[in-house]
N, C-alpha and C positions, 0 to 999 in steps of 0.2 A: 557503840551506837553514835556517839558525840562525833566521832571521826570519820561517820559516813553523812552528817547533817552539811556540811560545808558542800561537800558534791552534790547536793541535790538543790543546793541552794544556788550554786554554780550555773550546773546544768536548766533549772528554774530561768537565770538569768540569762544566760543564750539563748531559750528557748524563746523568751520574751524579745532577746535581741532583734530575732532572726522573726519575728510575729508578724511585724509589720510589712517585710516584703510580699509576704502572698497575699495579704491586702490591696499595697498597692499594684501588686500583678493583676488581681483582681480586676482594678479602677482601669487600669491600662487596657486587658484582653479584650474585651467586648471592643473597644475602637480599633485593634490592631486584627483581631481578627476578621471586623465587617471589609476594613481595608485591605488583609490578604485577601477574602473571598470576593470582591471585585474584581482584585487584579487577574486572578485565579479564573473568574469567568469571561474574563477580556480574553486571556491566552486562548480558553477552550473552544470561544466563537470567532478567535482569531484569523484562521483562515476562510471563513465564509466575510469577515471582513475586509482581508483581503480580497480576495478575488468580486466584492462588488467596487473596490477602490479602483483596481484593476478594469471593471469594466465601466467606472465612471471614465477611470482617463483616456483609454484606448477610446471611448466615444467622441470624447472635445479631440483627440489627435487626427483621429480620421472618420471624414463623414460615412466610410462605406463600413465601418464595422458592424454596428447596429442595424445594418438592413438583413432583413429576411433570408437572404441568401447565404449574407456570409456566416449569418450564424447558424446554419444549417454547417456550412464550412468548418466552425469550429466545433461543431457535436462531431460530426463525421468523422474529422481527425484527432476526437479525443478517443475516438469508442473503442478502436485499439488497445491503447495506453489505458483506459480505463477499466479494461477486461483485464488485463497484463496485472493494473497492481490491486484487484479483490482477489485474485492467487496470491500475488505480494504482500499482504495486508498477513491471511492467513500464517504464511510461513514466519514472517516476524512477529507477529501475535505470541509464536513460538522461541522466540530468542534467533530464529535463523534468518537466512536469508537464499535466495536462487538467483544465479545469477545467469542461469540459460534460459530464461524465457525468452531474448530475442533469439537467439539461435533456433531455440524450438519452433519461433512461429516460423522460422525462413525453413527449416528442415521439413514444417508440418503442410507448408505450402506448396513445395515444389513435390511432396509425395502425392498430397490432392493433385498436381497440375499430371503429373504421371501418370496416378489410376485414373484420371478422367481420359486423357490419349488415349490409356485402353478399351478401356468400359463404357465412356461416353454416358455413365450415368452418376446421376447429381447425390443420391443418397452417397452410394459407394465410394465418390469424392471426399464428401463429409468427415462418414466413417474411417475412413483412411487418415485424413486431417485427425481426429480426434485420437485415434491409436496411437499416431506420429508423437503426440505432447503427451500423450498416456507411457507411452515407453519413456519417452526421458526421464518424467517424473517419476517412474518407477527406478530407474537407474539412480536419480536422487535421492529417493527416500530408503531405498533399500543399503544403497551404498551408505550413505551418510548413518543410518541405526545400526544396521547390522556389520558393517565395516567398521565399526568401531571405531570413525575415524574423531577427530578432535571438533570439528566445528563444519557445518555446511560448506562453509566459502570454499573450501578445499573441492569437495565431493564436485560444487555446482560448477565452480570454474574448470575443471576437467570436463563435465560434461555442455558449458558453454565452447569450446573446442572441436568437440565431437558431435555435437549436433551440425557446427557450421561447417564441419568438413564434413560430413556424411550429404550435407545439404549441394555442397559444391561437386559433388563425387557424382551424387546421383542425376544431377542437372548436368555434367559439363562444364559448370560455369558458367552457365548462362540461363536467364529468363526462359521458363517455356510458358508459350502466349497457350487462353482459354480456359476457360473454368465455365462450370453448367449453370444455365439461367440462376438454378437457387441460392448459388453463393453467389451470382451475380446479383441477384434482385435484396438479397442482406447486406452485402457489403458497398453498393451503388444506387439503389434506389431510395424511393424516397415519398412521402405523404406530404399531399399538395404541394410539392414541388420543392419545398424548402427543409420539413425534417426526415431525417435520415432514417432509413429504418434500421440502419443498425443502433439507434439510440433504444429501441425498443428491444432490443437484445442484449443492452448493456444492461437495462432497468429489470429486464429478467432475469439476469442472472446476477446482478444486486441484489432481489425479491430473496432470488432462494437462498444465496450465504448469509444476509443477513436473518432470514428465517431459521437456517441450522446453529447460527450461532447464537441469537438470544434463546431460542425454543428449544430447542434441542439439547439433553445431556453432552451429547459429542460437541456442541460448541462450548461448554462451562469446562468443558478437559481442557479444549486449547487453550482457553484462557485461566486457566489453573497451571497447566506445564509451561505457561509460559512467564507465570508471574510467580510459580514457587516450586520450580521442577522438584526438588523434596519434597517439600510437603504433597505436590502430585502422588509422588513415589510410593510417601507411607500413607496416603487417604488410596491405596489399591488402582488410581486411573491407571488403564496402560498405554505408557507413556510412548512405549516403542510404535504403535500403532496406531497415533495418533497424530506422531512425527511425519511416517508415512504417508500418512493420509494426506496433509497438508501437501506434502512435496505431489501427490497424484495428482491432486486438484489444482495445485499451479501448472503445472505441465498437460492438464486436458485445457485449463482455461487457456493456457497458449495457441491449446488446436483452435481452439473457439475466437481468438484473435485472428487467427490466420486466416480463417474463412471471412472475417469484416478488411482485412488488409486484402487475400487475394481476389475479394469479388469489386474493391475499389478500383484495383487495378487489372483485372480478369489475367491474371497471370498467377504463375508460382515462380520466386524466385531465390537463390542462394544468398539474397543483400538484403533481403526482407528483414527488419526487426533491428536494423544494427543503432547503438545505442539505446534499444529500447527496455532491456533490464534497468537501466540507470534511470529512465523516466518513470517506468513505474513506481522504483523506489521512492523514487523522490515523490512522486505522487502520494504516495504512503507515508511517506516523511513530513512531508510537506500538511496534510492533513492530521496530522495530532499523534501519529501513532510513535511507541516508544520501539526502540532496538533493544531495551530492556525488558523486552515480551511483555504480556500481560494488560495493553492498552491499545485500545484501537477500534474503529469503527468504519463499517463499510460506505455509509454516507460521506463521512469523512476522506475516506479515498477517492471517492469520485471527484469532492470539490477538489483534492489535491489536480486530478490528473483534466478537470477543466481548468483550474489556474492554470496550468502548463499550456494544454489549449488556447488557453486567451490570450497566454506571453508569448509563446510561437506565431499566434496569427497578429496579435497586434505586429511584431514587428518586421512581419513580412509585409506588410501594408503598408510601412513606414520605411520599408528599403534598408531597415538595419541588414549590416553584413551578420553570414551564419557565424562570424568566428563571434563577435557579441554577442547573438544571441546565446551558444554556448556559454559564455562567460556568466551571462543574466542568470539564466536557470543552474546556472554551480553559485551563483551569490546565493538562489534562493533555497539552495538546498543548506547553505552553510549556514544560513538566517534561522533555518525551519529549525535544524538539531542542535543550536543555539536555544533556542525560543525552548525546545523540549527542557536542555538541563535547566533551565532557569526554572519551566515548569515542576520540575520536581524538585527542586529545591526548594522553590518558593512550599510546596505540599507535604514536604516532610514538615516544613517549619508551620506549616498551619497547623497540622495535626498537634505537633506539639503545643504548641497554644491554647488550642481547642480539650486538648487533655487537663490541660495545664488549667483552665475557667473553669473544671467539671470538676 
């Protein structure tokens, strides 16, 4: 018994040693934690900070940005891009990514410009348009689950290839001019003269993904498979059709791009879209969401893809050359998934903290 009293007197004594640290962790957490959780809600309004930063300077640089028209200008040329990445939002929601949406919307336009040559009618235009992004994304999703292949990026960059050569194939390679009043009047017109009515199609179809994604069980899947594909696995979501789903819904929202791109231009073309995979992402990038699935918000994409709006049009206005402004918009994408890993960095280490006070 005598020879187990030493140990406990021991152990007593490191116990005592080692007392005072979680004390003073104690005294510490509460100031280290109110000071991650600012810096933490600085990153998360980060980009709505940006992009009013964004439209204070393009203001003091050029008198004409702020007028009436031209911001009519930069809705009009974001609503594209803005349709482009709430499909792109989806699919990285899911850990993936697509990289044919511009291909699809040039594919999805020149098939509209074709059945309108035939048919001369505006619905059947549409429906054609919409089919055209329905098949890729089907070729995506399907390919990618049940192809068993390793990762999207493979699936979608074959079929960003094959959409653009199907697209050049069935055109010739060339523009064909027309498309019917309805895709003109979405993709060209305009209330009281200055907003675009394809901004009210954007905000539609904003309405309804972020209404399936918080309301809906099928939105808590994609954000379940995308933040713990196991844990997805064994809570029974199925995962396989879920995947799917997302790849559908970016490759129809491409049709739905297409129709605000070719009724701006009343054409379908094989050059429609090109670099526009890379904008959306970064729209989506650029707005808070993770490549680590599981984060992200449709709001959020949109400001991503008017910041891009407002950095393309500022510096057309400003006579920057295009090889710059490319340059700009790869800083800003390099800045955005920057700004992410620190984000999570910074939130593992709150957490811990926060565990660590309780």
């Amino acid at each position: 018994m005598t020879e187990h009293i030493p140990v406990k007197q021991g152990a007593s004594q490191a116990a005592s040693a080692v007392a005072p640290a979680p004390e003073s962790n104690a005294i510490a957490s509460p100031v280290r934690l109110k000071s991650l959780g600012v810096l933490l809600g600085t990153l998360r309004i980060g980009p709505v900070l940006i992009l009013l930063l964004l439209v204070a300077i393009m203001s003091q640089l050029s008198p004409v940005f702020m007028t009436a028209q031209n911001v009519g200008n930069v809705l009009v040329q974001s609503a594209a891009i803005a349709i482009l990445a709430i499909g792109q939002l989806l699919v990285i929601l899911t850990r993936g990514i697509d990289l044919s949406v511009g291909s699809t919307l040039a594919l999805a336009s020149v098939v509209g410009a074709l059945v309108y040559a035939e048919t001369g009618g505006g619905a059947a235009t549409i429906i054609a348009m919409l089919l055209a992004g329905l098949f890729i994304g089907a070729l995506n999703g399907f390919g990618y689950v049940y192809g068993k292949l390793p990762h999207p990026f493979i699936v979608t960059l074959a079929t960003l290839s094959i959409a653009r050569g199907l697209a050049l194939g069935l055109s010739g390679g060339q523009p064909i001019s027309g498309m019917p009043d309805i895709v003109n009047t979405i993709g060209a017109g305009s209330v009281a003269r200055w907003l675009p009515n394809a901004t009210f199609l954007v905000a539609g179809v904003a309405i309804i993904v972020a209404f399936l994604l918080t309301r809906m069980v099928w939105g808590r899947w994609i954000y379940a498979v995308g933040g713990s594909p196991e844990g997805a696995r064994r809570l029974g979501i199925p995962r396989n059709w879920v995947l799917v789903s997302v790849y559908l819904i970016s490759g129809l929202l491409a049709g739905v791009a297409a129709i605000v791109y070719s009724g701006r231009l009343n054409s379908g073309s094989p050059t429609f879209g090109q670099l526009a995979e890379l904008d959306a992402i970064a729209a989506v990038v650029i707005g808070g969401a993770s490549f680590l699935g599981g984060r992200g918000k449709v709001s959020h994409a949109l400001i991503g893809a008017l910041m891009i709006g407002v950095i393309r049009n500022g510096m057309n206005l400003l006579n920057i050359e295009a090889y710059l402004q490319l340059i700009v918009v790869g800083l800003v994408i390099y800045i955005a998934v920057q700004t992410d890993v620190i984000r999570g960095r910074l939130e593992a280490k709150f957490r811990v903290l926060k565990a660590a006070a309780e």
